[in-house]
VMD Tcl script that draws the C-alpha trace (Angstrom):
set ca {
  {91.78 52.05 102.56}
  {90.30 51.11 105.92}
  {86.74 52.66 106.73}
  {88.36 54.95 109.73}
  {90.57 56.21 107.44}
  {87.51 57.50 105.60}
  {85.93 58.33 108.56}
  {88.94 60.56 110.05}
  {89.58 62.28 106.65}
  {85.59 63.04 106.17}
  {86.06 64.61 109.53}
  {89.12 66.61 109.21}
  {87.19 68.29 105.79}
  {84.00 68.93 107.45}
  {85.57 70.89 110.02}
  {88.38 72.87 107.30}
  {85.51 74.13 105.17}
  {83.25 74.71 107.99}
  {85.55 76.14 110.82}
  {88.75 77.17 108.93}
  {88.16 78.41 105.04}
  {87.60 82.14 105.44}
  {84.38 82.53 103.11}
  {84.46 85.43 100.76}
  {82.78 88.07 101.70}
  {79.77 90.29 99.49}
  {79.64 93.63 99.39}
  {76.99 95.77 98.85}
  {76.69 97.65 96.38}
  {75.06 100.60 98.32}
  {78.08 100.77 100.71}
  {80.74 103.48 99.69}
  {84.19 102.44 99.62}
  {86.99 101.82 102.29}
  {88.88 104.04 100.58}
  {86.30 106.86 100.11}
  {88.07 109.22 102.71}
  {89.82 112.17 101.11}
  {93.74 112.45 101.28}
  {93.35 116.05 102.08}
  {91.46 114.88 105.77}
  {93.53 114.45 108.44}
  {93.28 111.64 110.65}
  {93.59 111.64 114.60}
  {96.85 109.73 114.47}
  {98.67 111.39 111.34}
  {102.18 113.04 112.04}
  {101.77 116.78 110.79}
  {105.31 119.15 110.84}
  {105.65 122.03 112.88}
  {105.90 125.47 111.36}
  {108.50 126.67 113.00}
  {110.93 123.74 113.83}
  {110.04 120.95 111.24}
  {109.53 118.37 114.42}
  {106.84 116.10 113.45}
  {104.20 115.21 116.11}
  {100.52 114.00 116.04}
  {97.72 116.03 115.09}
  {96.12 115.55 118.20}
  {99.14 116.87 120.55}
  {99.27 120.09 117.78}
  {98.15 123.36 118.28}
  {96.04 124.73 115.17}
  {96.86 128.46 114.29}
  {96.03 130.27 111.24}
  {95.77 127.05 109.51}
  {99.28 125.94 110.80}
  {100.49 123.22 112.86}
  {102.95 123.99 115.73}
  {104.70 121.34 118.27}
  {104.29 123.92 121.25}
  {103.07 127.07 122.90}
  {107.07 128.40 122.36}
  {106.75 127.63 118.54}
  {103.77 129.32 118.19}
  {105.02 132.48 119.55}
  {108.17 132.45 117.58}
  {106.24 132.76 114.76}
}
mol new
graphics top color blue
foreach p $ca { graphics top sphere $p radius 0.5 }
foreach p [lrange $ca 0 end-1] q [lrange $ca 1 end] { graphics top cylinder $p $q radius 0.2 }
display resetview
């Protein structure tokens, strides 16, 4: 094997393990988990149902009542 062979594979390593390899990552133990969040919280983009109608639409376009979720002003008077 030819020296620039050497040369050009020496290269292409240096910049894979330096540049490309994703290095694992440490975690702390003092951190709390990703997955700490409880399922009963509701998150700004979950899809709650309506009370009245059953149409699903986000939780921030809702309207709150009585601990109930309603799609619109109409469904909330229905009800």
């Amino acid at each position: 094997m030819s020296p620039q062979w050497i040369v050009v594979i020496g290269l292409i390593a240096i910049v894979y393990f330096f540049f490309i390899k994703k290095r694992p990552t440490v975690q702390n133990s003092n951190k709390k988990n990703d997955n700490s969040t409880p399922k009963d919280e509701v998150q700004s983009n979950d899809m709650v149902e309506c009370s009245t109608c059953g149409v699903y639409c986000e939780v921030s376009d809702a309207i709150l009542s009585n601990n109930k979720y309603y799609c619109s002003n109409e469904c909330l008077e229905k009800e």
